[in-house]
C-alpha positions as CSV (number, residue, x, y, z in Angstrom):
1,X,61.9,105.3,97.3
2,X,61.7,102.7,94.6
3,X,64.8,100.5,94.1
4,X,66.8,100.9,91.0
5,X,68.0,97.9,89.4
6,X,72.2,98.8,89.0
7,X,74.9,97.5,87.1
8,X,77.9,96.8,89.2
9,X,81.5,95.2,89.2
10,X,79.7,91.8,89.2
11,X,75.9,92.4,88.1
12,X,73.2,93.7,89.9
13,X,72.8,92.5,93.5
14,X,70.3,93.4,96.4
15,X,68.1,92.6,99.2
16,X,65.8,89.9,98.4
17,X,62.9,90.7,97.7
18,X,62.6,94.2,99.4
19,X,65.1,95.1,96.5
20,X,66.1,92.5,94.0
21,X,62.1,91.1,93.6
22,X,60.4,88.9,91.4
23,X,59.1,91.5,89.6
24,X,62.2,92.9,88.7
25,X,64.0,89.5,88.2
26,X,61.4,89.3,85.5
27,X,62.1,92.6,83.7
28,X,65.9,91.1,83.4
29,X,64.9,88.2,81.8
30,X,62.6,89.9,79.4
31,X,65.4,92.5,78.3
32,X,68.2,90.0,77.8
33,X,65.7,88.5,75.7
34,X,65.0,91.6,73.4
35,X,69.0,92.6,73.7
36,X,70.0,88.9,72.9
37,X,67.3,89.1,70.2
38,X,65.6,86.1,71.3
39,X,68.3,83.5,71.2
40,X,67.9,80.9,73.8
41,X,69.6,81.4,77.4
42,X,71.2,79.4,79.7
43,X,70.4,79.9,83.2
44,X,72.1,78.8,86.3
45,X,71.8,79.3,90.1
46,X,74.3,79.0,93.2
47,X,72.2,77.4,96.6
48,X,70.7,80.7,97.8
49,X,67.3,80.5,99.5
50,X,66.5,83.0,97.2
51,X,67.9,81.4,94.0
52,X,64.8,79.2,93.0
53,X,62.8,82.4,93.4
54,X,64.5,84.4,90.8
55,X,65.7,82.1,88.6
56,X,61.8,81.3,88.1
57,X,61.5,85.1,87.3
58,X,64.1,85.3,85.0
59,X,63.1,82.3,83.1
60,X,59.4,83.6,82.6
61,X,60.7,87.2,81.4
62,X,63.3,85.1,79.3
63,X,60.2,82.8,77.8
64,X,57.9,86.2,77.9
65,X,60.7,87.9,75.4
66,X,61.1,85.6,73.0
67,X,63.7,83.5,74.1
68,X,63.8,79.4,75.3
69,X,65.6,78.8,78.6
70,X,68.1,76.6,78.8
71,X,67.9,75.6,82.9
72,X,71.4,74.0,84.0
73,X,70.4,73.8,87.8
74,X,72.3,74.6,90.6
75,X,76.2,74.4,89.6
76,X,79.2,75.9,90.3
77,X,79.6,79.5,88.9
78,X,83.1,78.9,86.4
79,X,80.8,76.1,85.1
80,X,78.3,78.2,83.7
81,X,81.0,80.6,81.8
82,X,82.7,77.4,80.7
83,X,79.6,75.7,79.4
84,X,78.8,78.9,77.2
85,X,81.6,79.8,75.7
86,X,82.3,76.0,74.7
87,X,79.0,74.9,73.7
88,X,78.2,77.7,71.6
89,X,75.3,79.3,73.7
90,X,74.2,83.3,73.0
91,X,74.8,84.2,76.2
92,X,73.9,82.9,80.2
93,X,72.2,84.6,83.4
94,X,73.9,83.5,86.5
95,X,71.7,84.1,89.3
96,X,74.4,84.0,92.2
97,X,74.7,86.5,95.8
98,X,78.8,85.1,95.4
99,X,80.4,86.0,98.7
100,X,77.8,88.5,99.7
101,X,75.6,88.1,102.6
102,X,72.6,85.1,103.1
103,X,69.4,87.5,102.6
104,X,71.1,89.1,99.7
105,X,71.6,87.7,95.5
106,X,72.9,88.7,92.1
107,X,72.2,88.3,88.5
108,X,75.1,88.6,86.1
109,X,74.7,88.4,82.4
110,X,77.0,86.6,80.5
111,X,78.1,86.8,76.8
112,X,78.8,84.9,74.1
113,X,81.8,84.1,75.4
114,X,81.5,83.4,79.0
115,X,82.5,86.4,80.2
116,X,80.5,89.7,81.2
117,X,78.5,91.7,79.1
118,X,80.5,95.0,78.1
119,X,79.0,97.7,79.8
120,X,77.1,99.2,76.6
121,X,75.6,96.1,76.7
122,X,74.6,96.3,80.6
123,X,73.3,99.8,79.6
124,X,70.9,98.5,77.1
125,X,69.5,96.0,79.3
126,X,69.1,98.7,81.6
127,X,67.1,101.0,79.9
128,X,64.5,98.0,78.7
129,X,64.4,97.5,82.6
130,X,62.8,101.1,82.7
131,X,60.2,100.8,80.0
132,X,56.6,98.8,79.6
133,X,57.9,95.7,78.5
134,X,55.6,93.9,75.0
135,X,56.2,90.1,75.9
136,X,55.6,88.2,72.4
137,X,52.4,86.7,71.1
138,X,51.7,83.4,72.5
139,X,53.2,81.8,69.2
140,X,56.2,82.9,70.1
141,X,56.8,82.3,73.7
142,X,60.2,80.6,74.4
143,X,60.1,77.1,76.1
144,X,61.9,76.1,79.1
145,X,64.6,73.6,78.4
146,X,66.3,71.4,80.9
147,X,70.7,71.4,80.2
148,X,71.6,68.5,82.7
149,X,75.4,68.3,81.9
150,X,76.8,71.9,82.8
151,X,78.5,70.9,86.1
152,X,80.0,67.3,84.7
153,X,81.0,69.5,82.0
154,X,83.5,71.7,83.9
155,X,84.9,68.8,85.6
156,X,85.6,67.1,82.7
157,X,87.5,69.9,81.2
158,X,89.0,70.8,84.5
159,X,90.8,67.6,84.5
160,X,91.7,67.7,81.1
161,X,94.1,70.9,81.9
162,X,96.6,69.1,83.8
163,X,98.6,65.9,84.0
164,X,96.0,63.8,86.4
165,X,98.9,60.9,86.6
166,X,101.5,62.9,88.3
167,X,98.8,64.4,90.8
168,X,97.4,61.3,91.8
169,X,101.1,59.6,92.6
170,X,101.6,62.7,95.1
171,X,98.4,61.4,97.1
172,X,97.8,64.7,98.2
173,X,96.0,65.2,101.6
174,X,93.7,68.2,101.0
175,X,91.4,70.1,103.2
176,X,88.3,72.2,101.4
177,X,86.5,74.4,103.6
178,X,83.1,74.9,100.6
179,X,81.3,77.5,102.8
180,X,78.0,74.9,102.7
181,X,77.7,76.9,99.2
182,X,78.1,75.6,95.6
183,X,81.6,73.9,95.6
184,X,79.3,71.7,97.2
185,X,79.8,69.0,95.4
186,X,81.4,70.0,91.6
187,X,84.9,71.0,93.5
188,X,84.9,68.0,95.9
189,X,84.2,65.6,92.6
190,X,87.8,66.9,91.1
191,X,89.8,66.4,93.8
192,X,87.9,63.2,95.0
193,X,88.9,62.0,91.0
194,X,92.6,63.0,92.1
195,X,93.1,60.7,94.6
196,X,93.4,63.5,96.9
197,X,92.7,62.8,100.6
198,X,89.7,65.2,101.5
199,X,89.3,66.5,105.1
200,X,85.9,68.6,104.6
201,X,85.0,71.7,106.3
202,X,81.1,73.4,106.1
203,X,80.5,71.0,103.2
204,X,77.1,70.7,103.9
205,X,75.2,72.5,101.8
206,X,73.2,75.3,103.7
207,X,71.5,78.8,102.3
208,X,72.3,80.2,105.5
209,X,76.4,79.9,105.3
210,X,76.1,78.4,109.0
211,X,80.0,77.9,109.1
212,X,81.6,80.2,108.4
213,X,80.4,83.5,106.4
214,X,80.2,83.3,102.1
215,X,83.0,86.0,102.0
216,X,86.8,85.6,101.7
217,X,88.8,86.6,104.2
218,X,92.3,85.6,106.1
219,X,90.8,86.0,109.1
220,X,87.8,84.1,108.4
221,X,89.7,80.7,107.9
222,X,91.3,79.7,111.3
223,X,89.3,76.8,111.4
224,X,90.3,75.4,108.3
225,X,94.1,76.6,108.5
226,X,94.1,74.7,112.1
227,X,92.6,71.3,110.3
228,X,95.6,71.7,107.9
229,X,98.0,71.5,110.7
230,X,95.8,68.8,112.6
231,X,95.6,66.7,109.5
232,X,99.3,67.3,108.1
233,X,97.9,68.1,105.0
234,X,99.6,69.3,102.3
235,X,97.4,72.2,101.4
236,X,94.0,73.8,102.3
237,X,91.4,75.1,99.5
238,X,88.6,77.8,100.8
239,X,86.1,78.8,98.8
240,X,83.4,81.8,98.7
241,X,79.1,81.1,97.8
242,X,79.7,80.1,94.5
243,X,83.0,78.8,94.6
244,X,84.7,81.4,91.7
245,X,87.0,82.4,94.2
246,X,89.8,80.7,96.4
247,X,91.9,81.5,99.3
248,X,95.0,78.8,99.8
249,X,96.6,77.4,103.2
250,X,99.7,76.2,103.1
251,X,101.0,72.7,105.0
252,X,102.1,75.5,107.8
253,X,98.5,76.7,108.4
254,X,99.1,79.7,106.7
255,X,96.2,81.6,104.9
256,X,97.6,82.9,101.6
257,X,96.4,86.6,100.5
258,X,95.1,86.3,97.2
259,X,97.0,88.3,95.0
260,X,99.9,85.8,96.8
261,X,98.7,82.8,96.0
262,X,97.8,84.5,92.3
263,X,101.3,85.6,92.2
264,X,102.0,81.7,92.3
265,X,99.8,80.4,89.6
266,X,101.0,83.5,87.1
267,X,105.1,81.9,88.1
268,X,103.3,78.4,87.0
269,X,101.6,79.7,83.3
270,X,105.2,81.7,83.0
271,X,106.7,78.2,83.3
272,X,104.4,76.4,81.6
273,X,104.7,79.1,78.5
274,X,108.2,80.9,78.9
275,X,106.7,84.3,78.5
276,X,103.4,85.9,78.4
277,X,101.2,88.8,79.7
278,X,99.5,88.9,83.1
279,X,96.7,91.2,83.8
280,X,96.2,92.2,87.8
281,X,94.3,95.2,89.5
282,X,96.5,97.9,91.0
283,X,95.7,96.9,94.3
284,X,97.4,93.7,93.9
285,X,100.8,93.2,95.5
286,X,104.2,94.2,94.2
287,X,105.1,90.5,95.0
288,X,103.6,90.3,91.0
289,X,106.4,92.4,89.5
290,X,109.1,90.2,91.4
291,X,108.6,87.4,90.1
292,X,107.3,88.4,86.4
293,X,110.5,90.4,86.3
294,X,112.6,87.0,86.4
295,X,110.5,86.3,83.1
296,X,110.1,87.8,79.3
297,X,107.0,88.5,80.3
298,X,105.2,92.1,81.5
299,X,102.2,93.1,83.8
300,X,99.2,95.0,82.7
301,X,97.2,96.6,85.5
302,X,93.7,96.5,85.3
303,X,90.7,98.7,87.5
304,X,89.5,96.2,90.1
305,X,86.7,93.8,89.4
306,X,85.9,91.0,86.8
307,X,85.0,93.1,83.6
308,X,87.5,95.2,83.6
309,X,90.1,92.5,84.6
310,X,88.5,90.5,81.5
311,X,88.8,93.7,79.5
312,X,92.5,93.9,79.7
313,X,92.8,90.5,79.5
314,X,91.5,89.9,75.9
315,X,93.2,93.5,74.5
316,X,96.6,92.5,75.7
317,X,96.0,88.7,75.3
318,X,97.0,87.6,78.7
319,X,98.1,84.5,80.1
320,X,96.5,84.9,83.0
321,X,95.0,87.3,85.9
322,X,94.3,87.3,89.2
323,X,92.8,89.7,91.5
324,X,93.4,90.0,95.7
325,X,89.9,88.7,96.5
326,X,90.8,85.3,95.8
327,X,89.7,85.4,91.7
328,X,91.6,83.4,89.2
329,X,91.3,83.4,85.6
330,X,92.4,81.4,82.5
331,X,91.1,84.0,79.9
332,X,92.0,80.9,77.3
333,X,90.0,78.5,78.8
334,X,87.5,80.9,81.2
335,X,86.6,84.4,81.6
336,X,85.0,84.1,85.1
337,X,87.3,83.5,88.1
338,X,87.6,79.4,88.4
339,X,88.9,77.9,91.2
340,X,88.8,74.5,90.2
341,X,91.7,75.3,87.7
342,X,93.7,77.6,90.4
343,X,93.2,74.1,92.3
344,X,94.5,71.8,90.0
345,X,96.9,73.6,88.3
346,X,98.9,74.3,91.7
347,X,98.3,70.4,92.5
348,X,99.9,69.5,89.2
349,X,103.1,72.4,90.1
350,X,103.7,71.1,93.3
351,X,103.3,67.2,92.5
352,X,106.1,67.8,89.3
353,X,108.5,69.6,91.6
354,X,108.2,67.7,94.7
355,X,108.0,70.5,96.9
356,X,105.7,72.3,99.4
357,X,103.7,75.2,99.0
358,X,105.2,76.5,102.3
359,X,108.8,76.0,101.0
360,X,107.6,77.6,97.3
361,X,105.6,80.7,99.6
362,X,109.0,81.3,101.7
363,X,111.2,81.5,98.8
364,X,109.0,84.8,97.5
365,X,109.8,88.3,98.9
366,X,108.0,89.0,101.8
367,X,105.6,92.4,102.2
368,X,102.8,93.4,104.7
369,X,100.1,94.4,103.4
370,X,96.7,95.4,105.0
371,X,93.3,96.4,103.9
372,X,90.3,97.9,105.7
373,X,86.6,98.8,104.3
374,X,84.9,101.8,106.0
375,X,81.3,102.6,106.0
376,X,80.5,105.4,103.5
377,X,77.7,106.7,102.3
378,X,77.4,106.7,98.3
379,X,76.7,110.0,97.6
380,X,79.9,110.9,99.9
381,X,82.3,108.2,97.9
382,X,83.4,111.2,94.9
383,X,84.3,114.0,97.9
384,X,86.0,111.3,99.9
385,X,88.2,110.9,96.0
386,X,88.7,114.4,95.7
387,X,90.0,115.3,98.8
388,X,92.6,112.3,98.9
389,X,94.0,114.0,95.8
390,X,94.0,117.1,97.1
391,X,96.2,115.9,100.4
392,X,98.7,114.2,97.8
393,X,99.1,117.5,96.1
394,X,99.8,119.5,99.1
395,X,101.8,117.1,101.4
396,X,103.2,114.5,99.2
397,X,103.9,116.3,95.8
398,X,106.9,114.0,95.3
399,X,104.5,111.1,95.3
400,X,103.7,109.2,92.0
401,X,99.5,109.1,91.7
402,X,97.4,106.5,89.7
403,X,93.9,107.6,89.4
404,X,92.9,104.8,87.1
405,X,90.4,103.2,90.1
406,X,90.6,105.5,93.0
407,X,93.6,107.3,94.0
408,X,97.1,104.5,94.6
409,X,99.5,107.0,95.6
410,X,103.1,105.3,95.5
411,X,106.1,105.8,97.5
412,X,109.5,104.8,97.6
413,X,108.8,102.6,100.4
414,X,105.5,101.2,99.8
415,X,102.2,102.4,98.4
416,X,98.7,103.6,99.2
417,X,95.0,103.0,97.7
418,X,91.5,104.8,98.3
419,X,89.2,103.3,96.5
420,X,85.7,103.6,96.2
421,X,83.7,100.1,96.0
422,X,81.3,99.3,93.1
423,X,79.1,97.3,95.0
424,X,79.1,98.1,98.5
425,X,78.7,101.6,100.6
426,X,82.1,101.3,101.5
427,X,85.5,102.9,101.2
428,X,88.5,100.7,100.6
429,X,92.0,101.4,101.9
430,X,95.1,99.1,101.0
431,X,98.6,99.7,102.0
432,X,101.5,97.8,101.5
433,X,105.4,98.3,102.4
434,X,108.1,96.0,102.9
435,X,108.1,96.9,106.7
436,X,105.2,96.5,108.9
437,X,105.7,99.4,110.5
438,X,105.5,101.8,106.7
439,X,102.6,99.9,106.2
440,X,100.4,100.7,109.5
441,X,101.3,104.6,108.9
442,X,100.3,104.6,105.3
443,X,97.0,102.6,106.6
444,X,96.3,105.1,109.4
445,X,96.9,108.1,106.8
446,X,94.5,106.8,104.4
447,X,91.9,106.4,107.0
448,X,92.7,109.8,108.6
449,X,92.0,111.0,104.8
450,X,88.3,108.5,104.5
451,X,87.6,110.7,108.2
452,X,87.9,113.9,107.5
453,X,85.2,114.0,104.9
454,X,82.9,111.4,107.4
455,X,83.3,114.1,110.0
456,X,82.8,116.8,108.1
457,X,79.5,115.7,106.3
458,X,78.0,114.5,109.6
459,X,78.2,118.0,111.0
């Protein structure tokens, strides 16, 4: 079976090159080109093995369409959405695998604006994928351009966000586990211009992700939380590939969950501004609604991922949004996650209050909340969806339901979510309750639920 290129929650990503190839690297390029109508491109790559590969691709279908490529180089992936949107650029193609495994990639097309193409423009790249493409006559071929400031760029308006002055007097002692990807070294140059004390973890650049693996996850970071309580450092900063997302440890060698540690940075732009919106996905905590409540402000939940986070973001005008995984975004600055201003912006909040971000962490209501991702088969993802709704309606009719991505079915006591992953053959199941306990049997019904349909289709 031929591989079909496929738009997901963060671009099209696949094996390289049994799946994403050259060839159809090369297709992209060439449609952006036509659906861009042959403005000039910036493209950028994380430090993938596989990166050089496709970005050469992309470039020559960019150039065969009509269009000049602008090549920034390997940089971090908030930089690329940043340099667009304020340097007046057409549009980028990020050529990143994110937190996704080593022998895997991804290329994302970015607008005007920095953020992701809608998805009617997605479609229309996708259907130039499928025809003969009709690359220009010589005249016209685009030109390869070098861009050598796209990374200095980012740190330079980075900084510019906060009060530098007031971070540097806190001499902060910092340890940054990069991942031996990309923060590798545009997040080390911000801090290192803070004054902050580095302890570095995997900051070796390395394809292969040799320390620890690209992804985000609590339990991925006991090295790095134990170097924070080594060190007595004030904080830890963990990164994914391409350094868009962040994970926190506190001074206690505590691993924060995203969507707490998001929950933190909405309380500092609700400061900051007195009021505001802030967008979140519904699987995000109800830690969100505590502390937005003690503001004029409102939450707006969002479907999970990046474009539709972005989505709600620029209808509703929000503040700011986070998402679980570890994103943060600034919509009025940046439309991809950055954590370089999650980083500095908590730096600048704890250095004006004098506190730390244990004693901030313990002052929030505490929940448990737990997440799992089971193996399923694509084609068994909508059945798995139906028959969740149908248990709700039979055993739990009292229940409040939320089909807007999956099926969140909310109790009293805490709340369950089936959902269905965009980019992955997985099925996702969060729970969360005030008591450990709730939590675990909301977690073991949702699985029971992801089961049934496993079983049955394998019989």
């Amino acid at each position: 079976m031929v591989w079909t290129p496929h738009f997901g929650t963060s671009g099209i990503r696949g094996c390289v090159p049994e799946e994403l190839s050259p060839e159809i690297a090369w297709q992209i390029g060439y449609s952006v080109a036509n659906v861009f109508k042959r403005k000039p491109i910036l493209i950028c790559h994380d430090n993938r093995t596989s990166s050089p590969l496709l970005t050469n691709a992309v470039a020559s279908g960019l150039m065969a369409g009509g269009s000049d490529a602008h090549y920034g180089g390997e940089v971090i992936t908030p930089a690329v959405s940043l340099y667009t949107r304020h340097c007046d650029l057409a549009g980028a193609i990020l050529i990143t695998g994110s937190h996704i495994p080593a022998h895997m990639s991804g290329i994302e097309v970015l607008g005007s604006d920095g953020a992701p193409v809608p998805p009617e423009i997605e479609e229309q790249i996708g259907q130039l994928n499928m025809s003969t493409p009709k690359p220009v006559a010589w005249k016209s071929h685009g030109q390869l351009q070098q861009v050598t400031d796209v990374g200095s760029f980012w740190v330079k308006k980075v900084l510019e966000q906060v009060d530098t002055t007031a971070i540097r007097k806190r001499k902060f002692r910092i340890v940054v586990d990069a991942a031996n990807g990309t923060a590798v070294p545009w997040l080390l140059y911000v801090v290192q211009k803070l004054d902050c004390e580095v302890f570095g973890l995997n900051t070796e650049p390395d394809s292969t992700f040799p320390g620890r693996s690209p992804n985000l996850r609590v339990n991925l970071l006991g090295q790095a939380a134990k170097l924070v309580k080594d060190q007595k450092a004030d904080l830890g900063i963990a990164t994914d590939g391409d350094a868009d997302r962040a994970f926190f440890i506190d001074d206690k060698g505590r691993a924060l969950m995203g969507d707490v540690s998001g929950t933190l940075l909405a309380k500092i732009e609700l400061d900051r501004e007195g009021g505001g919106t802030i967008v979140t996905p519904i699987n995000s905590s109800n830690l969100v609604e505590d502390i937005v409540g003690q503001y004029k402000a409102r939450v707006v939940y969002s479907r999970v991922g990046p474009p539709a986070m972005v989505a709600a973001a620029k209808k509703h005008n929000a503040l700011f949004t986070f998402e679980e995984s570890g994103k943060i975004i600034y919509p009025r600055l940046n439309f991809l996650s950055d954590s370089g201003l999650g980083t500095v912006h908590l730096l600048e909040y704890l250095a004006k209050t004098k506190q730390s971000l244990s004693t901030v962490i313990d002052g929030f209501p505490q929940y448990t909340q737990l997440k799992r991702a089971i193996e399923c088969p694509n084609e068994f993802k909508e059945q798995v969806t139906t028959h969740a709704l149908n248990m709700v309606k039979d055993h739990f009719p009292e229940a409040q339901v939320i089909t807007k991505d999956g099926v969140k079915v909310v109790f009293e006591d805490g709340w369950l979510l089936l959902r269905p992953s965009g980019t992955e053959p997985v099925f996702r199941c969060f729970t969360e309750a005030r008591q450990k306990k709730r939590a675990q049997e909301l977690m073991d019904l949702g699985l029971e639920w992801i089961d049934d349909i496993l079983k049955s289709s394998s019989t």
